[in-house]
C-alpha positions in Angstrom: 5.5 8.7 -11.1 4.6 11.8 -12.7 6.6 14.3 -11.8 5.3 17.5 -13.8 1.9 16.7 -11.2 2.8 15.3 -8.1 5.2 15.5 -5.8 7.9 12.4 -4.9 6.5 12.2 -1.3 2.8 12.3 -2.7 3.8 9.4 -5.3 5.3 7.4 -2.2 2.1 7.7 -0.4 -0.2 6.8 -2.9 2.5 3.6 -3.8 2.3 2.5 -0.2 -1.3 2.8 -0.2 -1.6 1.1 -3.6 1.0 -2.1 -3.1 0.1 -2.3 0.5 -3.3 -1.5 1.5 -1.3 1.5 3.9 -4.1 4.3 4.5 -2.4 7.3 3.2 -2.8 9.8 6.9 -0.6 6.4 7.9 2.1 6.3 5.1 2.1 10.1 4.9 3.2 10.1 8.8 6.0 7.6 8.3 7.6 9.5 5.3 7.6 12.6 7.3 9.1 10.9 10.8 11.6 9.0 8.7 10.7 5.3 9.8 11.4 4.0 6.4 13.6 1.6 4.4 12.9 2.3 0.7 14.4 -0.6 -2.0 13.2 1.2 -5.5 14.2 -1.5 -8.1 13.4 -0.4 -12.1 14.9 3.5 -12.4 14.9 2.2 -15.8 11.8 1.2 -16.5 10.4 4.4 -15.8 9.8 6.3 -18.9 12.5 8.2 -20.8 11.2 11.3 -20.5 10.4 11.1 -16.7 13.7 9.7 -16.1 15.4 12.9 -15.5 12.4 14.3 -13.8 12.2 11.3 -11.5 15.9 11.6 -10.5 15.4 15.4 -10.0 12.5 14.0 -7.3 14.4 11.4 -5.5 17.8 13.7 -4.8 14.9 16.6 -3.6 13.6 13.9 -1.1 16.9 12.7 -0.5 17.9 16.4 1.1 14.8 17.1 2.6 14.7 13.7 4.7 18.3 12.8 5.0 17.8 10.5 7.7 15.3 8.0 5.3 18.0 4.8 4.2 17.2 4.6 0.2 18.3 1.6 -2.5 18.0 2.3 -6.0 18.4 -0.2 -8.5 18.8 0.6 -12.2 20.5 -0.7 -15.4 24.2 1.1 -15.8 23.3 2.2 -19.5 20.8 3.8 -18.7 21.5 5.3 -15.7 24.5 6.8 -17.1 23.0 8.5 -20.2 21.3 11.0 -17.7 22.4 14.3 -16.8 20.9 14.4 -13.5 22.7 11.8 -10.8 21.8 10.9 -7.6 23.1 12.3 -4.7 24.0 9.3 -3.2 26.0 8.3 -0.2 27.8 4.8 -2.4 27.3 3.1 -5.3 27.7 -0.6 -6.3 28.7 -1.8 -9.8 27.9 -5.3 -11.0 30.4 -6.4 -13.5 29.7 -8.3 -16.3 31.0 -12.1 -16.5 34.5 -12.0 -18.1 35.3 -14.8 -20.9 37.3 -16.5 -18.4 34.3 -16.8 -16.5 32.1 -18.1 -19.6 34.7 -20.6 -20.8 34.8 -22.0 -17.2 30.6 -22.3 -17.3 30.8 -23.9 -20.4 33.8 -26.2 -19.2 31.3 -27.3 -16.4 28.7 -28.0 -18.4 30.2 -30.7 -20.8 29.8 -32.1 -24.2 25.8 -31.2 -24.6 27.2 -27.3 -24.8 30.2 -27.9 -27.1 28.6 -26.6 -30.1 27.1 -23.8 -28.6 30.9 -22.8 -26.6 32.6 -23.0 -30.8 30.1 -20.6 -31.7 30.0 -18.3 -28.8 34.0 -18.0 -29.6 33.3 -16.9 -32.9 30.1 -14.7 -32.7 30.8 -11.1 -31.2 26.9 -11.0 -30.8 27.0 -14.2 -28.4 29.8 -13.1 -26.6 28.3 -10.0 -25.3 25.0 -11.5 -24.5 26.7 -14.3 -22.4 28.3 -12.0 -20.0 24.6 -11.5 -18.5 24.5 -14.4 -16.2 21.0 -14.7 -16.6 21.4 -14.4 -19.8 24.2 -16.8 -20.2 21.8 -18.9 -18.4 19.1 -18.6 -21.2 21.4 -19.4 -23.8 22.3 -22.8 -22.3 19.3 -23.9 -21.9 18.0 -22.6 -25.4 21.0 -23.8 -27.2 21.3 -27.1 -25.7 22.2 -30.1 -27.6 21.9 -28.0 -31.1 24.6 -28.6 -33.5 26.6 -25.5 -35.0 24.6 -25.7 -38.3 21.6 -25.1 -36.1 22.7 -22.1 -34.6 22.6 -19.6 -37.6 25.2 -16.6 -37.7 24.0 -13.5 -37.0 25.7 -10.1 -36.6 23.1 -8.0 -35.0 22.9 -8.0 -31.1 19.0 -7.2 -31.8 18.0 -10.1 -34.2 19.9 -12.7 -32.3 19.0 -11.5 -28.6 15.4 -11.9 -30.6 16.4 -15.3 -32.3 17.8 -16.2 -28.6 14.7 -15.9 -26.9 12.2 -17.7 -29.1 14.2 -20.4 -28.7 14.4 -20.4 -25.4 10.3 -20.1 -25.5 10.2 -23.1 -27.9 12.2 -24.9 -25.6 10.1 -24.2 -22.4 6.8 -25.2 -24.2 8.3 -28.5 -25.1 9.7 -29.5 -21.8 9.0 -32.9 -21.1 7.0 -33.3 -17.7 5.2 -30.5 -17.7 1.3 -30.2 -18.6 -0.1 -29.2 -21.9 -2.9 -26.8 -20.6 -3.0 -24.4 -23.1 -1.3 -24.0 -26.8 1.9 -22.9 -27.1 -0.1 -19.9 -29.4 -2.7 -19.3 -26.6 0.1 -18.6 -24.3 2.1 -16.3 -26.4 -0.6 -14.4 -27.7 -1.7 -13.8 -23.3 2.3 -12.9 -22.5 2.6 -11.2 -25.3 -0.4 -9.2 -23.8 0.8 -9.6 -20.2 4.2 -7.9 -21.3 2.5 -4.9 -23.5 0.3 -4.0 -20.4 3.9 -3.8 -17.8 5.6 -2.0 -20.4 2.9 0.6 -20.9 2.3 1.2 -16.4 6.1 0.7 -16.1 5.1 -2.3 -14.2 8.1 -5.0 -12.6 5.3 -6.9 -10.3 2.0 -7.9 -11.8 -0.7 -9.1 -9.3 -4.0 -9.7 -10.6 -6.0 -7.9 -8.1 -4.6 -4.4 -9.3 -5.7 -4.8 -12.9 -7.1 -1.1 -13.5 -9.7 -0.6 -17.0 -6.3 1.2 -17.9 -6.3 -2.5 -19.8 -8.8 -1.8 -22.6 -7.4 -0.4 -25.6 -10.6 1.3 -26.9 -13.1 3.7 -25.5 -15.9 1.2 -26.5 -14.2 -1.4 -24.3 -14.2 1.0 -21.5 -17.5 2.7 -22.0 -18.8 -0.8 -22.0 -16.8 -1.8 -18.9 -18.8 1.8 -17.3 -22.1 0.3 -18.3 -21.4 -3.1 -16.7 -20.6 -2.2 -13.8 -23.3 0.6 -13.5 -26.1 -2.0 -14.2 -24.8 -4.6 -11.6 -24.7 -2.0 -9.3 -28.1 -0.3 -10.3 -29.8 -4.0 -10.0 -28.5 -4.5 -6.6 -29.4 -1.0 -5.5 -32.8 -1.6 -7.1 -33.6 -4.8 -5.2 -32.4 -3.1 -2.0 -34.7 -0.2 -3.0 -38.1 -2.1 -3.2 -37.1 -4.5 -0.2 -36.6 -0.9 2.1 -39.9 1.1 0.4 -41.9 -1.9 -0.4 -42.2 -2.2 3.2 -42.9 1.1 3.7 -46.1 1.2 1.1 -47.9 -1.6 1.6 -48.8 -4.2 4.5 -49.7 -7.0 1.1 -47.1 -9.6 0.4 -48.3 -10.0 -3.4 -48.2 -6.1 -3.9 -45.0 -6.0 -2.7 -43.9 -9.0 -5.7 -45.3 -6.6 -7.7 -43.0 -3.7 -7.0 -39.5 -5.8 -8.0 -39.6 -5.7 -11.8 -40.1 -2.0 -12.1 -37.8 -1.0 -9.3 -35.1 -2.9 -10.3 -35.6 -2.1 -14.0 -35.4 1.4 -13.0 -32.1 1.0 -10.9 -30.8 -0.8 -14.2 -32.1 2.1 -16.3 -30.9 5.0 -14.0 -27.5 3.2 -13.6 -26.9 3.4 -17.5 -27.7 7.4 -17.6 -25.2 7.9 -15.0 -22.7 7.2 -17.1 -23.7 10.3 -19.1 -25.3 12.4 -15.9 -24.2 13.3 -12.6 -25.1 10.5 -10.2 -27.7 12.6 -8.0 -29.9 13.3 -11.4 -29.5 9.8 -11.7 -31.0 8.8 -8.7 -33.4 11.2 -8.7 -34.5 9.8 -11.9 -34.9 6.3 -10.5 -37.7 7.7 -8.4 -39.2 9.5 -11.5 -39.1 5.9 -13.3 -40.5 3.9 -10.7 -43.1 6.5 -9.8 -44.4 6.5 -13.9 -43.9 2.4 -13.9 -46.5 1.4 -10.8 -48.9 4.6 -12.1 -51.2 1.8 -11.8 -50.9 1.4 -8.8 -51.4 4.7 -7.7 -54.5 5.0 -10.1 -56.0 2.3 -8.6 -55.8 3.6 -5.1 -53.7 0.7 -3.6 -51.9 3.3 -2.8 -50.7 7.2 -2.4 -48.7 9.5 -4.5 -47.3 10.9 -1.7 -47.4 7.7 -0.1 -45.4 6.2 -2.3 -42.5 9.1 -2.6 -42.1 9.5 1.0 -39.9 6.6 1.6 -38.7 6.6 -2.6 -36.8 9.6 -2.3 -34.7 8.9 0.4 -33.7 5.2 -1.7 -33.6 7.7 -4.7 -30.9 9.9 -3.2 -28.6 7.2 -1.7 -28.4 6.0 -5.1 -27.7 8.7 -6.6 -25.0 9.5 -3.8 -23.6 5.7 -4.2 -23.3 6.2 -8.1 -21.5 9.1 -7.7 -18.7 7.2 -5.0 -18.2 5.4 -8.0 -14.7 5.6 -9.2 -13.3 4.9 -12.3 -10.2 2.7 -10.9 -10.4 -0.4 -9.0 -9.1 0.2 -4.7 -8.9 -3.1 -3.1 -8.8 -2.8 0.4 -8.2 -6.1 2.0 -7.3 -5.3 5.4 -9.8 -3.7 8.1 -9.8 -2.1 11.1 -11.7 -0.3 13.5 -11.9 3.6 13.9 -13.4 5.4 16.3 -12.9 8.8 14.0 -14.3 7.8 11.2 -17.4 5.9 13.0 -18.4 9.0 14.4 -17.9 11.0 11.5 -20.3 8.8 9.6 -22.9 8.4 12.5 -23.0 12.1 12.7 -23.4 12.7 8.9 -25.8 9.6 8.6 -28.2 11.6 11.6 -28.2 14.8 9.5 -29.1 13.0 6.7 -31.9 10.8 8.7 -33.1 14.1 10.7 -33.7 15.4 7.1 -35.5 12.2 6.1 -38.3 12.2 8.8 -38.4 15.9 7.6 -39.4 15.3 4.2 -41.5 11.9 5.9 -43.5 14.6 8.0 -43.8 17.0 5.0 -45.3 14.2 2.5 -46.6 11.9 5.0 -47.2 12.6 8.6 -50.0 10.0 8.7 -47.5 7.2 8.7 -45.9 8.5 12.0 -49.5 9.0 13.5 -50.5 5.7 12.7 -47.1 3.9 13.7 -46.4 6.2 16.7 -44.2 9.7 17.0 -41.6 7.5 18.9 -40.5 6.0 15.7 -39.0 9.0 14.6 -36.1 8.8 17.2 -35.8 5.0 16.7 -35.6 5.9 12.7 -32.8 8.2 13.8 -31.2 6.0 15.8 -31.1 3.1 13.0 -29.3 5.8 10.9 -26.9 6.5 13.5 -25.6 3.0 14.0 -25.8 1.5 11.0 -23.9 4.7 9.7 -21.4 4.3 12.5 -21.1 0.6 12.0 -20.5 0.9 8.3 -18.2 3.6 8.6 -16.0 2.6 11.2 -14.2 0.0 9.2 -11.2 2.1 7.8 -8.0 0.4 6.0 -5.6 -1.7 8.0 -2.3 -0.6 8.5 -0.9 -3.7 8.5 1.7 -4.6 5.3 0.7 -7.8 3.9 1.5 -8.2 -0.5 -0.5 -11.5 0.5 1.0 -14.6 -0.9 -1.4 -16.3 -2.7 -2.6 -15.0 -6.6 -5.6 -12.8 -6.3 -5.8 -12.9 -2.6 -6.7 -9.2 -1.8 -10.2 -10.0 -4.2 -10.8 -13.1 -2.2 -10.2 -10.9 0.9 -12.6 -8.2 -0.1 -14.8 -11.2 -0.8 -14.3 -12.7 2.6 -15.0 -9.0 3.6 -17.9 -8.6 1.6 -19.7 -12.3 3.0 -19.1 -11.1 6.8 -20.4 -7.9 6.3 -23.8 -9.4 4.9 -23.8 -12.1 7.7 -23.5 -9.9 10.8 -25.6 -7.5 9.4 -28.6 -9.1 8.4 -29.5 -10.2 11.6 -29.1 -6.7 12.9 -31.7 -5.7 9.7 -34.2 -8.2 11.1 -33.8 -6.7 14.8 -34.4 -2.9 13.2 -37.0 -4.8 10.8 -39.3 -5.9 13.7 -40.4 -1.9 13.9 -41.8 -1.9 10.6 -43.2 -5.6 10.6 -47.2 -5.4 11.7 -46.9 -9.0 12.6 -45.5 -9.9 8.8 -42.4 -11.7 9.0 -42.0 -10.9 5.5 -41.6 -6.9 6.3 -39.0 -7.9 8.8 -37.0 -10.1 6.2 -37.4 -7.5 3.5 -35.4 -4.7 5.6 -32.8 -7.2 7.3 -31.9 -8.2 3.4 -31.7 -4.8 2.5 -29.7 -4.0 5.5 -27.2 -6.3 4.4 -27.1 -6.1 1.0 -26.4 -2.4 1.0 -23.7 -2.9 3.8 -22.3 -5.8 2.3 -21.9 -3.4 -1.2 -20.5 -0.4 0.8 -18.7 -1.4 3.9 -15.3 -2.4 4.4 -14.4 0.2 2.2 -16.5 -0.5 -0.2 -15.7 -4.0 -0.8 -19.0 -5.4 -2.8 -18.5 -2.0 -5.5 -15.0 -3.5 -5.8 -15.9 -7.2 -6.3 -18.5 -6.3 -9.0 -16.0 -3.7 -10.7 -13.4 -6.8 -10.5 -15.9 -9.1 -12.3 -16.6 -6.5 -14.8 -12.9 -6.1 -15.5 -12.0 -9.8 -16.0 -15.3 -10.6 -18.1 -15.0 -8.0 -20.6 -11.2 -8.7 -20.7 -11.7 -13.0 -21.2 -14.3 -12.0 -23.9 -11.7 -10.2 -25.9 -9.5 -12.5 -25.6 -6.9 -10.7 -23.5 -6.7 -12.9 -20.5 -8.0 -16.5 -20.0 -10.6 -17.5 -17.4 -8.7 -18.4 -14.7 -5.6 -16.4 -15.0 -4.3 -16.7 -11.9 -4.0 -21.0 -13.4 -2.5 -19.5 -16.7 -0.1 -17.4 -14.6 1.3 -20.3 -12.7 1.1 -22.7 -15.9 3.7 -19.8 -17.5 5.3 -20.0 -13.9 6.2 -23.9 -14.9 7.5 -23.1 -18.6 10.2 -20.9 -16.5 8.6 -17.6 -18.2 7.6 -16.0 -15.6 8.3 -16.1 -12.3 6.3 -16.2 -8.7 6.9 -13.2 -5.9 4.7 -14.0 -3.4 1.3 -13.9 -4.7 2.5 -11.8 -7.8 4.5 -12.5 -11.0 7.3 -11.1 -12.9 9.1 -12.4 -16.1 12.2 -13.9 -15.4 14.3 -11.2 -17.1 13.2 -7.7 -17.9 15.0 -8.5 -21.5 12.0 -10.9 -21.9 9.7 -9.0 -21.1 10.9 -6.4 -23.7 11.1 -9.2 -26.5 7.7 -10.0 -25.8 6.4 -6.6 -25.2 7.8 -5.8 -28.9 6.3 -9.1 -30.4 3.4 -7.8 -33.3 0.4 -9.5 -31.2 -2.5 -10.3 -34.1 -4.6 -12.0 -31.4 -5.9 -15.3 -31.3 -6.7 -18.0 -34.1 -9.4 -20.0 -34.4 -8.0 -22.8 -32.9 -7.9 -20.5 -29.6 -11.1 -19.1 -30.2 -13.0 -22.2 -30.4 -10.8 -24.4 -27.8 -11.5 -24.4 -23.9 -9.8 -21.5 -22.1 -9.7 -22.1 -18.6 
């Protein structure tokens, strides 16, 4: 949280939205009647100059919503080098394990931890990590069977809490029983990664799906990341272009081949300038570029001018409206439901905006409704209205679900994404039969579109997400920050006792770890990574 530019409440929303999938008119109503139960682990993970911002916040909440139960969980240390404390109702204080307590763990565990019990009575450094009992934990199983010539001497509480841990790595990567999947420097060099990217969000989950292009380290890597997912988009848009106007333009199966190359290339084209103009020029550029690429065309007579731009521009401006939607972070939505509100909010935007294309149509080409028939204005109308409506009407689930599985809100927006494009393109083929002058093809062209462009925008958007996802994970793999299949990696580190599962995220298996690591120089992969299999 931010402090200096939102409120506590408005960072509680968004959080619920974001680790939830709770709309935010939903979350904000439950802060404000009070139905909540709020367990905040990490006060001190959050930075060090928020800290005392942060607290500031919470006691402000705390007084205006006295009635909301709050747990706050931090590191003493911390906590208690602030000036500003929490105005809280009790306080619980675990105490560290007391040497009576060691000695009896070490009694327990027999002669494979003598050597490791003589020198934790002699090293002052030893002694005061052990009274962690994770910790203490660590150190067994790090330590075991090592004789006391093996275990160097060290005075500093930093180099062997550092010395302490990559042994305790060593030791996991050696386990016996446990798959070799990936080198013990392939796996380092991806925590090592994995930890620098928690430390830097203040991050104690991680869950693949809310990777963000906060990731990249360069503005190359995310100007890159911009184009990708601007041309994926632009292609798709492109295709759904010529399969809607190709219709419109000509009754000849082969003419309409003709018109995919330069209407997709221009989607591709425009979709690269938008990352350098507003998204409306954009789109009206795409119908400049496809309108100079099939001049041909046009010169030959095949067909109009005017023609051609009355169904272009209205494919031109939804583009340019879509590229403009686009946002810079990745929102999975993985739970849908239906709204009445929002579906005639859309259907009653989606008519203005259809009224105003059989405007233009009329203006540029009132032949095509003379030859068709006037009453294809009001069924053009009513195509906008429904398929607006039905679109539109699937708002965010309020239903909490952190999912269990890795990745599972991406396969749910996939899920989303495939049933969107299943139901709908049947409806496209019932609206395509208006168009069709007994050519199947026509009919097929607009059901396709119909689902492609519902499939990319409905359910919240859940095709822009899937592409932005993709683009995400294939520009990280190619720099070598993830592998492949992370979510395989992730579970693989899961084994070696490094991290650890929470439903279907991860967290390291002590925040000290994650700090060692975190603080590890990272010079990224040798060659032996960079030319072995990575999946």
């Amino acid at each position: 949280m931010n402090p200096r530019t939102k409120t506590f409440v408005q960072w509680l929303v968004e959080e619920i939205d974001k680790q939830y999938q709770v709309p935010q008119i939903q979350g904000k109503t439950w802060v404000e009647q009070q139905k909540l139960l709020l367990l905040l682990d990490g006060l001190d993970e959050v930075k060090v100059t928020q800290r005392e911002r942060c607290l500031k916040a919470i006691n402000d909440f705390i007084q205006a919503h006295g009635c909301t139960e709050m747990v706050i969980c931090s590191r003493f240390r911390d906590y208690h080098d602030l000036a500003e404390k929490l105005r809280c109702q009790a306080a619980i204080y675990l105490q560290p394990l007391t040497p009576e307590h060691i000695h009896s763990y070490f009694e327990q565990a027999g002669s494979e931890l003598a050597n490791l019990k003589t020198l934790w009575q002699d090293d002052d450094t030893l002694q005061e990590l052990a009274t962690n009992p994770l910790m203490l934990n660590i150190m067994m199983i790090a330590y075991q069977g090592l004789s006391v010539t093996d275990l160097p001497q060290m005075n500093s509480l930093v180099k062997r809490r550092r010395h302490l841990f990559d042994a305790y790595i060593t030791r996991m990567f050696n386990r016996r029983g446990v798959s070799q999947i990936y080198s013990k420097e392939r796996s380092l060099h991806w925590l090592t990664v994995l930890a620098q990217q928690m430390m830097r969000e203040s991050q104690t989950v991680f869950l693949i799906e809310h990777m963000q292009p906060v990731w990249f380290h360069t503005n190359v890597e995310r100007f890159i990341n911009r184009i990708g997912v601007r041309v994926l988009v632009g292609l798709i848009c492109g295709l759904i272009a010529v399969l809607h106007f190709g219709t419109q333009v000509t009754n000849d199966f082969q003419s309409l081949i003709s018109l995919v190359i330069p209407t997709v290339m221009a989607g591709v084209l425009s979709g690269i300038f938008s990352t350098i103009i507003p998204g409306f020029l954009s789109g009206l550029l795409f119908v400049l570029i496809v309108t100079l690429m099939i001049s041909d065309s046009v010169l030959h007579g095949r067909v109009t001018l005017i023609t051609l731009l009355s169904p272009l521009l209205i494919n031109g401006v939804v583009f340019g409206i879509f590229l403009t939607l686009i946002r810079s972070d990745i929102r999975i939505v993985d739970q849908l439901k239906w709204s009445w509100i929002r579906a005639r909010t859309y259907s009653s935007v989606a008519s203005i905006f259809g009224l105003a294309y059989v405007v233009v149509r009329l203006l540029l080409n009132k032949e095509y409704y003379v030859k068709h028939g006037f009453h294809l204005i009001g069924v053009e109308l009513l195509i906008f209205f429904l398929l607006a409506g039905l679109v539109g009407g699937l708002n965010k689930g309020d239903k909490i679900d952190k999912g269990s599985l890795p990745n599972q809100g991406i396969w749910r927006s996939a899920t989303n994404t495939t049933i969107l494009f299943t139901v709908f393109v049947p409806l496209g083929m019932i609206f395509g039969w208006v168009y069709a002058e007994n050519q199947i093809y026509e009919a097929i062209s607009i059901s396709l579109a119909v689902g492609l462009i519902t499939a990319l925008s409905g359910g919240q958007f859940s095709g822009l997400v899937l592409i932005q996802h993709l683009t995400l994970r294939v520009i990280l793999w190619w720099k070598q920050y993830i592998p492949w299949n992370y979510a395989r990696f992730l579970d693989y580190a899961t084994e070696r006792i490094l991290l650890k599962k929470v439903g279907g995220g991860y967290i390291f298996i002590h925040r000290l770890l994650l700090e060692h690591l975190a603080s590890t120089p990272n010079h990224g992969l040798g060659m032996e990574a960079k030319n072995g299999s990575d999946d």
